[in-house]
C-alpha positions as CSV (number, residue, x, y, z in Angstrom):
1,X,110.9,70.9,146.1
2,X,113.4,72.9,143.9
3,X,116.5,74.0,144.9
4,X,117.6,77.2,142.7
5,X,121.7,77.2,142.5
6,X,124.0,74.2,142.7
7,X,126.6,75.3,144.9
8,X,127.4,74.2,148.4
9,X,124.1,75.4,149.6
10,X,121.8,74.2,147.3
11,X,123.2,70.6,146.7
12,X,123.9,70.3,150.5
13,X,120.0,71.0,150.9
14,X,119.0,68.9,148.0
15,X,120.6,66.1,149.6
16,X,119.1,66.7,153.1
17,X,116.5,66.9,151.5
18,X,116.3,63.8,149.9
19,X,117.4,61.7,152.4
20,X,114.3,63.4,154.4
21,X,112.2,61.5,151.6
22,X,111.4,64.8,149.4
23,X,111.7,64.9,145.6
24,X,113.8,67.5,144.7
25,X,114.8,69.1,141.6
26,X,118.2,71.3,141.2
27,X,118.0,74.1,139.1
28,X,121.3,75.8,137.8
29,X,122.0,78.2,135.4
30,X,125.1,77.1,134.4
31,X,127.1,74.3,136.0
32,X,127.8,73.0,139.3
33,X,130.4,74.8,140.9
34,X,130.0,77.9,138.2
35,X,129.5,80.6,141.3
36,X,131.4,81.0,144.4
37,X,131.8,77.4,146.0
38,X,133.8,76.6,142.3
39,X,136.2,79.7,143.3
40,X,136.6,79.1,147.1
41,X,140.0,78.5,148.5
42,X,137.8,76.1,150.4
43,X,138.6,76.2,153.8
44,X,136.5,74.3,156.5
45,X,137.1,76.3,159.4
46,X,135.3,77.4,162.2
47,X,138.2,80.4,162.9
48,X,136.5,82.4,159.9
49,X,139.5,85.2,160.5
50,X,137.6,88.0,162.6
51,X,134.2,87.0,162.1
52,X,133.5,86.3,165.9
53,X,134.4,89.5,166.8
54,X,132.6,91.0,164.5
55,X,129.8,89.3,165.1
56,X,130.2,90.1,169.0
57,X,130.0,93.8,168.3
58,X,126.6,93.5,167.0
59,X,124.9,90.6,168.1
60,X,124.2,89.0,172.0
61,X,126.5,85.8,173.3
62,X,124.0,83.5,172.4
63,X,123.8,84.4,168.7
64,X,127.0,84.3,168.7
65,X,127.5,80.6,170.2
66,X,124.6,79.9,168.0
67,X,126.5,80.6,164.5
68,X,129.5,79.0,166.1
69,X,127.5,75.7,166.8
70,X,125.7,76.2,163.2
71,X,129.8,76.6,162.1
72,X,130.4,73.1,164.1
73,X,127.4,71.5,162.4
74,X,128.6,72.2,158.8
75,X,132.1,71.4,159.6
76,X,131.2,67.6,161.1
77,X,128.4,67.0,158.2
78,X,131.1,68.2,155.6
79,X,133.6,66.1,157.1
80,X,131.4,63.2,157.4
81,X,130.2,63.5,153.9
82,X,133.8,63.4,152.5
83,X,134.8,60.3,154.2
84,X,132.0,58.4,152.7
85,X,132.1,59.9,149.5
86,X,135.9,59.4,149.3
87,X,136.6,63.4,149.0
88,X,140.0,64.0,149.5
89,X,140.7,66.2,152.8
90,X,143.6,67.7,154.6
91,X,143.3,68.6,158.5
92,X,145.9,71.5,159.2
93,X,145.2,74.6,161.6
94,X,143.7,77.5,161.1
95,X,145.1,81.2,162.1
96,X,144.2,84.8,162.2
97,X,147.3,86.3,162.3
98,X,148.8,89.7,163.0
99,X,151.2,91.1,159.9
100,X,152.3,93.8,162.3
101,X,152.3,95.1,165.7
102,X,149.1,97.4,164.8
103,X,147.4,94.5,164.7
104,X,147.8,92.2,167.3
105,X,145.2,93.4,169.7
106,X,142.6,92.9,167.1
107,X,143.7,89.0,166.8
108,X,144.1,89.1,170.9
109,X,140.5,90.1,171.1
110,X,139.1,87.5,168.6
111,X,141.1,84.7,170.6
112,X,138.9,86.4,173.5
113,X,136.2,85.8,171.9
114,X,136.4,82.3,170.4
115,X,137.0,81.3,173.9
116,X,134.3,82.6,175.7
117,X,131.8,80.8,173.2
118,X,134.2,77.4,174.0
119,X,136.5,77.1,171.2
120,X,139.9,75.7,171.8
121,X,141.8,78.2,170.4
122,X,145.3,78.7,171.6
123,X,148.0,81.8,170.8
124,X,151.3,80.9,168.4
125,X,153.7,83.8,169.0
126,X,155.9,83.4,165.8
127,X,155.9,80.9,163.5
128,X,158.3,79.7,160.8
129,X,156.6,81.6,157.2
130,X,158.2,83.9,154.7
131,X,155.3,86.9,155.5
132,X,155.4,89.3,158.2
133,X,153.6,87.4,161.3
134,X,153.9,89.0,164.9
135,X,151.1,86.3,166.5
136,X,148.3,84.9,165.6
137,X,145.2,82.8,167.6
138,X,145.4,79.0,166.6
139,X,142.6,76.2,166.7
140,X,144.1,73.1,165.9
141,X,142.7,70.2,163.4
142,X,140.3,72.1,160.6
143,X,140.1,70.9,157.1
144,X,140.4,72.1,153.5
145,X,139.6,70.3,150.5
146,X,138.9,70.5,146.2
147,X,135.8,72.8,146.0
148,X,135.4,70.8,142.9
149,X,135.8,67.6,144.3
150,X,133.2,67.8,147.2
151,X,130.7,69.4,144.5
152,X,131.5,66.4,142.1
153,X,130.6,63.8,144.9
154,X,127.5,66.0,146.0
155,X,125.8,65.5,142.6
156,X,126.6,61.9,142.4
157,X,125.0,62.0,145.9
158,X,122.2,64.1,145.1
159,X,121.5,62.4,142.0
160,X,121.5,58.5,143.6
161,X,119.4,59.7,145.8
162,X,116.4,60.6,143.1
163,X,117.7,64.2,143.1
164,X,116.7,65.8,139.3
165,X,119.9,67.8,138.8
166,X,119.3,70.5,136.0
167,X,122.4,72.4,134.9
168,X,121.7,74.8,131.8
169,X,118.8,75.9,133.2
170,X,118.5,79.3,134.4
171,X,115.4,80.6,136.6
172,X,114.3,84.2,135.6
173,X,111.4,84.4,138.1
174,X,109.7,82.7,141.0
175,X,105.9,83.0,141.8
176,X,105.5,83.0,145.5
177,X,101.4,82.6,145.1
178,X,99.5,79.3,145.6
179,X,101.4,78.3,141.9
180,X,104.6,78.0,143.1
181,X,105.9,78.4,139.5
182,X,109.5,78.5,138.8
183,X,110.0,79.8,135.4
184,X,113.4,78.7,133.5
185,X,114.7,79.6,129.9
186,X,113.6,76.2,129.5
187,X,110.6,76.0,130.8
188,X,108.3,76.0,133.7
189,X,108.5,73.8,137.2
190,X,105.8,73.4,140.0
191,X,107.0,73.1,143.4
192,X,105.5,72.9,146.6
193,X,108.6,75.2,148.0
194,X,111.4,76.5,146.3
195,X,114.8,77.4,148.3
196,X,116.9,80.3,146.5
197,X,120.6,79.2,147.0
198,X,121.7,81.7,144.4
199,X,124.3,83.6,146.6
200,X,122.6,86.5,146.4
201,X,118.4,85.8,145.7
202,X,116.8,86.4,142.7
203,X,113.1,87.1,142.6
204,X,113.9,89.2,146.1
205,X,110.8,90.5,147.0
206,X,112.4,90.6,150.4
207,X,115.0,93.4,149.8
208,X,118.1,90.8,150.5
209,X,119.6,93.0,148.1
210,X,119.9,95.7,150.3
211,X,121.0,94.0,153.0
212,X,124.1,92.2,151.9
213,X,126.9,94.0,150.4
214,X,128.7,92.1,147.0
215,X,132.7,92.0,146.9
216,X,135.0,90.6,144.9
217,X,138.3,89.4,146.1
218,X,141.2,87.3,144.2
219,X,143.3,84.3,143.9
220,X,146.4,83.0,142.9
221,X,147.5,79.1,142.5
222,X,151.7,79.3,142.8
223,X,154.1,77.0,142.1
224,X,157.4,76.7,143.8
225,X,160.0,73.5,144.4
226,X,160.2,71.7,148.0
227,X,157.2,73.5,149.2
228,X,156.1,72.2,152.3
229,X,152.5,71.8,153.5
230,X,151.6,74.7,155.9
231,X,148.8,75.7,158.1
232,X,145.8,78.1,156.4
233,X,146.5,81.3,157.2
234,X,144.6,84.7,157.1
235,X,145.5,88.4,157.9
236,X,143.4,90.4,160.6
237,X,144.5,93.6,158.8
238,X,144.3,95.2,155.7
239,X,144.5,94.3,152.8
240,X,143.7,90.6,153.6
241,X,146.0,88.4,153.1
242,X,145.0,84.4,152.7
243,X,147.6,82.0,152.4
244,X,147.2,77.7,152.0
245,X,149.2,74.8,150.5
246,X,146.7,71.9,148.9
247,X,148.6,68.9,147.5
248,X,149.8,68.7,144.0
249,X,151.2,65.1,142.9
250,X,154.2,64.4,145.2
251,X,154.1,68.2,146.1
252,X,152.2,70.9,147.1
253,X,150.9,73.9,145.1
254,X,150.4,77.4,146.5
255,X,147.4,79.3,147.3
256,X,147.3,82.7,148.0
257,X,144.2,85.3,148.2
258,X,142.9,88.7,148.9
259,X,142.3,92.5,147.7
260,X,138.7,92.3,148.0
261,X,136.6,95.3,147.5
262,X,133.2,96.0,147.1
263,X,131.7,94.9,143.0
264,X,131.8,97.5,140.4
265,X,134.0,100.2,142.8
266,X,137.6,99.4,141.7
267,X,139.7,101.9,140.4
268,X,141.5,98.9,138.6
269,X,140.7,95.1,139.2
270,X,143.9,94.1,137.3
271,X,145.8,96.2,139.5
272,X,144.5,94.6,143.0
273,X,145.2,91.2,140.6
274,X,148.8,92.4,140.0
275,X,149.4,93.8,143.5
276,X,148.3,90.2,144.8
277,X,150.9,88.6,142.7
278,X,153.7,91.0,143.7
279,X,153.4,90.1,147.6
280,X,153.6,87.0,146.7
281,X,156.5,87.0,144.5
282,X,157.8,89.1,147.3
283,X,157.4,86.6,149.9
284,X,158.1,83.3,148.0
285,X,160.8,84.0,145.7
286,X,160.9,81.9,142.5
287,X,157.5,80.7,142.7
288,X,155.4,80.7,139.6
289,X,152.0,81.7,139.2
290,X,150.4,78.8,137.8
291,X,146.5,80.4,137.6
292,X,144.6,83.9,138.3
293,X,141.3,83.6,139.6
294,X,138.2,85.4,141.2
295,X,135.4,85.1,143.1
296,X,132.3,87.1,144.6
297,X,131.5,86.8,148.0
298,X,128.0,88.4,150.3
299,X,128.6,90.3,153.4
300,X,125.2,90.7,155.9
301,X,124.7,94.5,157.3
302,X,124.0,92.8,160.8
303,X,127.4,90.4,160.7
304,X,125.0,87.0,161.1
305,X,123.5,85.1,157.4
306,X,119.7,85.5,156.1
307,X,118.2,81.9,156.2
308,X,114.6,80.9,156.0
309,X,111.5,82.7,154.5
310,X,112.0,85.0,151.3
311,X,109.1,87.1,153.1
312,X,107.9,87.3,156.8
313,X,104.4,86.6,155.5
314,X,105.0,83.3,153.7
315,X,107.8,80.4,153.9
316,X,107.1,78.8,150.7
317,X,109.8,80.0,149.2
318,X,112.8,80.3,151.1
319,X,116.7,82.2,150.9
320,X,120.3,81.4,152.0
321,X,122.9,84.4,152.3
322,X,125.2,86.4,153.6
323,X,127.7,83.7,154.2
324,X,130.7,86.5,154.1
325,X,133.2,84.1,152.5
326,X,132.4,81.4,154.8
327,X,129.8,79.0,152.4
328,X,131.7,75.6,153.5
329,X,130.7,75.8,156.4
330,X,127.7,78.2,157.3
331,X,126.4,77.4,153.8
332,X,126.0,73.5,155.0
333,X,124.8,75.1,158.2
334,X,122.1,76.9,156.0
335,X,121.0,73.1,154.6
336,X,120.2,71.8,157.9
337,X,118.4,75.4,158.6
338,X,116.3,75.2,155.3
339,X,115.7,71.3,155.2
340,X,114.5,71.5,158.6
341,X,112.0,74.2,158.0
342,X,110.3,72.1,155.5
343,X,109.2,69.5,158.0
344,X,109.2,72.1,161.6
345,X,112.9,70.5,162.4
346,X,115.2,73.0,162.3
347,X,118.5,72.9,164.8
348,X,118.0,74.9,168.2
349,X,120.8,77.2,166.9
350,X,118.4,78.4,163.7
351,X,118.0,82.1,165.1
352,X,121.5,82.9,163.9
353,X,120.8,82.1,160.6
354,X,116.8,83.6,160.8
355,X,116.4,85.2,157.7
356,X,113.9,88.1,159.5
357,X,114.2,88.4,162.9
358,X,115.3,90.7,165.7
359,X,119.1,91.0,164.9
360,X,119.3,92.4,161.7
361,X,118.5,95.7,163.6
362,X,122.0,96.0,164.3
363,X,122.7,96.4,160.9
364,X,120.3,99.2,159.7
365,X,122.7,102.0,160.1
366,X,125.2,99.7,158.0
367,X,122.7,98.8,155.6
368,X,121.0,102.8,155.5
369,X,124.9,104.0,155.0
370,X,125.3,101.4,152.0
371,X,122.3,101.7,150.3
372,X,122.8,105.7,150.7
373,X,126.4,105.1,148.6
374,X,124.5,102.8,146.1
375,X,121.9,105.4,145.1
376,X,125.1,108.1,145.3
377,X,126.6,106.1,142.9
378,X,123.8,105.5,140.6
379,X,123.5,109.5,140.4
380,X,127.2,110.1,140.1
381,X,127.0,107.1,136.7
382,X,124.0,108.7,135.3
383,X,125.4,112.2,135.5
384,X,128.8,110.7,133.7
385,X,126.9,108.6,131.3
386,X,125.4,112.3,129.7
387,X,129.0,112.6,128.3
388,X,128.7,110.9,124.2
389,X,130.6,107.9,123.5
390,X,133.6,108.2,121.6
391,X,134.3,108.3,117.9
392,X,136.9,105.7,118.4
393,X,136.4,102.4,119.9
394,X,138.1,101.2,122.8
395,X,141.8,100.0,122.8
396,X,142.2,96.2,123.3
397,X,141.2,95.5,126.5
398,X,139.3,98.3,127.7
399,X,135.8,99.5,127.9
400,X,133.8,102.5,128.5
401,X,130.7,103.9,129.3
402,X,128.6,106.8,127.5
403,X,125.6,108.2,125.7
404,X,124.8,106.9,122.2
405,X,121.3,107.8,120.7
406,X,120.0,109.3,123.8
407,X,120.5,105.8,125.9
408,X,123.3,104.5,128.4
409,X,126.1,102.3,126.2
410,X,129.0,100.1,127.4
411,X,131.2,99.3,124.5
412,X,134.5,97.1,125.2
413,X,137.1,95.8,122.7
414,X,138.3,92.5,123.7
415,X,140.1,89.6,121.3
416,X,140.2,91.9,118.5
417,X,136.5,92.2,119.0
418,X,134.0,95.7,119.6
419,X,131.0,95.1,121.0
420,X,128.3,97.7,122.4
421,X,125.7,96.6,125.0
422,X,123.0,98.5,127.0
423,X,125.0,99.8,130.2
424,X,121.8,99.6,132.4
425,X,121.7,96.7,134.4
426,X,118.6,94.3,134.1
427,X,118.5,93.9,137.8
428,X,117.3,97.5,139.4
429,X,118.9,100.3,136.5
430,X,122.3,100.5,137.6
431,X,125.2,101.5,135.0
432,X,127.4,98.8,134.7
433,X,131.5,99.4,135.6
434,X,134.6,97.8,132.8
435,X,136.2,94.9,134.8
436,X,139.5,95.2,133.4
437,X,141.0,92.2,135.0
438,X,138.0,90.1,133.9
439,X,136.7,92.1,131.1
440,X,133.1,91.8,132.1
441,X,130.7,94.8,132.8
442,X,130.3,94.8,136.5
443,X,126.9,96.4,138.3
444,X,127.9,98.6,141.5
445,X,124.4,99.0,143.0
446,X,124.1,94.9,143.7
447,X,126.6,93.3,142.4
448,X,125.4,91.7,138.9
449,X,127.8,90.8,136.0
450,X,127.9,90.3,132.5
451,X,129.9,89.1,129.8
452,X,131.2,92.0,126.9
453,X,128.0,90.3,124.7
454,X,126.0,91.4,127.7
455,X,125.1,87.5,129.0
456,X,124.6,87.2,132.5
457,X,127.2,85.4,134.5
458,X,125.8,86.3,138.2
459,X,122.4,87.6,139.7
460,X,120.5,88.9,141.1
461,X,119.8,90.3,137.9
462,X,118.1,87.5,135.8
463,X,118.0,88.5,132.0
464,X,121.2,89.7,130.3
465,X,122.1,93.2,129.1
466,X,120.5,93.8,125.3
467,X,122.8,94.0,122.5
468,X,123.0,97.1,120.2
469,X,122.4,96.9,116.8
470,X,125.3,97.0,114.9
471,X,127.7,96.2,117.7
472,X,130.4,93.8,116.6
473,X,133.2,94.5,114.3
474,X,136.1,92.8,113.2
């Protein structure tokens, strides 16, 4: 077997895996932790903010108590694992919470809903914080925990257990024929199945692409004197606000998040950065932000996560997404899906993970409307790109996008630094976007980055952008 990604997902499965007596190799482009799971705010929750209600409007009651039991599953195994691995875990309450009166019947409905599928959820009508809170639903005794951490013991777990993990080592394609070829940078591997844990799949012959939608949101670690722990909090409204304590020392640091929006479509990242930063100077006066960080998150067209078979017509190689911020816990969910299809054992509650099945019906006019603004977009870039490049190069900082030599250019200026890349993406011809809180160029069709040299830092693109001749000067 080889497991493509080592996030939560893929070294979750590796180690089910494993202890089901396969030999398993972990493939990773760059380190464990480099993706998403590395920038959670890592909560463990089964409240997921207003994902049951969202998932009631488009799906039956019984997919719905199915993710929650798949939400269960990951929570108990994570839980479980951490105790024996001696990963560090906190147990406070999660709440969706109401930042104004416009939004309380939104929350009211998801506490609705979270009891009708049998969680114990329970309503908190005000509560001692510094944010605007008018009520918010309540279930008791989640967890939270070091992304880092849990990954840390994962590989050591992985790795006792015979598991090959391979970090440097990006795949580029996967042959779904009786080969079963992974190719690497480094190399080729032979597999009798391959699971794509990638966040979003590479080699996607299935079109996942166009059924999950890419967004960025943004975090902030804060440090203030006498803070006490708290509860994990997150907004029903918008924009979303998600608040945390995790211990630091004899204290405890803050955690704040939010102002996502969809890859490559911000007016300004650095100004969603610096808006983040101002609520939260505004609410917890003399803290001190500490660290700035970000991270890129799949939402499914149909509410419920893709995971099984990369095609209808053959599970040999097999995909796990469209976790919608939620990888702690649906993406251990996923492992127990995937492991268990490699041996006919999956859990009774698989259908709300089934990557093709019925339910991703719902979300056709979702996914028709977003793949409708993707190829708008790419029409709108092209038509923009027709404008030359300028004579000048960018100011410190910045980047832009224009025609040089008949061809799409992205040239940026960072550390002093210019440097000119091809502005088509490598994944399906997109024109990349300037990140100007990152300083990456960001692909709006799918969501694929790269760094100002044009090196890939997430799929589903798999090569990186090719340099221009010429394009670095001092």
């Amino acid at each position: 077997m080889a497991v493509v990604g080592a996030g939560i997902t893929g070294l979750s499965t590796a180690v089910m895996l494993a202890a089901r007596g396969c030999r398993v190799v972990v493939l990773e482009a760059r380190h464990a932790g480099a993706g998403t799971t590395g920038s959670s705010t890592a909560k463990v929750s089964v409240l997921q903010g207003r994902r049951q209600s969202e998932i009631a409007a488009k799906q039956s009651g019984d997919l719905l108590a199915h993710y929650v039991a798949g939400g269960r599953f990951g929570q108990d195994w994570l839980l479980e694992f951490c105790a024996s691995a001696g990963v560090g875990v906190q147990r406070p309450s999660a709440v969706t919470y109401a930042a104004g009166p416009d939004e309380v019947a939104t929350v009211e409905q998801e506490q609705r809903v979270c009891e009708d599928v049998g969680l114990p959820v329970t309503w908190r009508a005000q509560d001692d914080v510094p944010f605007p809170f008018v009520g918010g639903v309540v279930l008791a005794d989640q967890a939270q925990l070091d992304p880092l951490e849990l990954l840390a013991a994962l590989v050591a777990d992985a790795t006792a257990r015979g598991v090959h993990v391979c970090t440097g080592t990006r795949v580029t394609d996967v042959d779904d024929g009786p080969d079963r070829l992974v190719t690497t940078e480094r190399g080729s591997v032979r597999a009798d199945r391959v699971v794509l844990a990638t966040g979003i799949p590479i080699a996607d012959r299935g079109g996942f692409f166009a059924r999950v939608a890419p967004q960025r949101s943004y975090a902030l670690a804060l440090r203030l004197p006498d803070l006490p722990a708290s509860d994990m909090y997150l907004s029903a409204g918008s924009p979303v606000r998600s608040i945390r304590t995790t211990p630091r020392g004899q204290g405890q640091t803050l955690l704040v998040g939010g102002n996502s929006h969809p890859v490559g479509r911000s007016s300004s990242e650095r100004e969603a950065v610096e808006d983040l930063v101002a609520w939260a100077l505004r609410h917890y006066p003399g803290a001190e932000v500490t660290h700035r960080w970000s991270a890129q998150d799949y939402h499914p067209i149909d509410a419920l996560p893709y995971v099984g078979p990369l095609t209808p017509s053959n599970d040999r190689v097999l995909v796990a997404t469209g976790f919608a911020k939620w990888g702690l816990t649906t993406g251990v969910a996923a492992a127990a899906v995937l492991s268990g299809l490699v041996d006919d054992g999956a859990p009774e509650w698989a259908d709300a993970f089934a990557s093709w099945s019925g339910h991703e019906l719902a979300g056709v006019g979702t996914g028709v409307k977003q793949n409708l603004k993707v190829v708008a977009d790419l029409v709108v870039d092209r038509v923009a790109a027709l404008e030359p490049v300028p004579d000048v190069a960018p100011v410190e900082g910045t980047g832009c996008v224009g025609r040089a030599g008949g061809r799409p250019v992205a040239i940026s200026t960072t550390d002093g630094v210019t440097r000119a890349v091809s502005a088509t993406c490598t994944h399906l011809s997109g024109l990349v976007h300037w990140n100007d809180a990152e300083r990456s160029w960001d692909c709006p069709l799918h969501g694929s980055r790269f760094t100002t040299d044009g090196t890939l830092l997430e799929g589903p693109a798999t090569k990186d952008l090719p340099g221009l001749e010429g394009s670095e000067a001092d």
